[in-house]
C-alpha positions as CSV (number, residue, x, y, z in Angstrom):
1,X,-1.9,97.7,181.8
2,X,-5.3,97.8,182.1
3,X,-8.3,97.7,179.4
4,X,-9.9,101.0,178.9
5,X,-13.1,101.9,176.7
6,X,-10.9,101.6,173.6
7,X,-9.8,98.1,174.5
8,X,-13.9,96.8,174.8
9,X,-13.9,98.5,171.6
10,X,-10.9,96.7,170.3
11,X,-12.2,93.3,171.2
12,X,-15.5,94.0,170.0
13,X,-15.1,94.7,166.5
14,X,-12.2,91.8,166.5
15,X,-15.4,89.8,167.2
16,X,-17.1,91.5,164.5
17,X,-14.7,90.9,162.1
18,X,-13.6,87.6,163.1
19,X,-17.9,86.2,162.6
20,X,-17.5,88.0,159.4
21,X,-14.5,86.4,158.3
22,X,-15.3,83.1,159.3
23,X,-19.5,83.4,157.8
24,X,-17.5,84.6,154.4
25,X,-15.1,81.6,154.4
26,X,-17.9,79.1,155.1
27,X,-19.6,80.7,152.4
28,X,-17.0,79.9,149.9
29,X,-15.4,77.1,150.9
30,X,-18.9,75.3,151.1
């Protein structure tokens, strides 16, 4: 099992959504 296009694709929006996530928690929780 190898990573294809789709898997840099996968782990790049995980990224995304992971600096998103955590920049929106910061946000609220201080």
């Amino acid at each position: 099992m190898g990573l294809g296009p789709h898997g840099r694709a996968i782990v790049l929006l995980g990224g995304s959504m992971v600096a998103v996530y955590v920049r929106t928690y910061a946000g609220r929780g201080r």
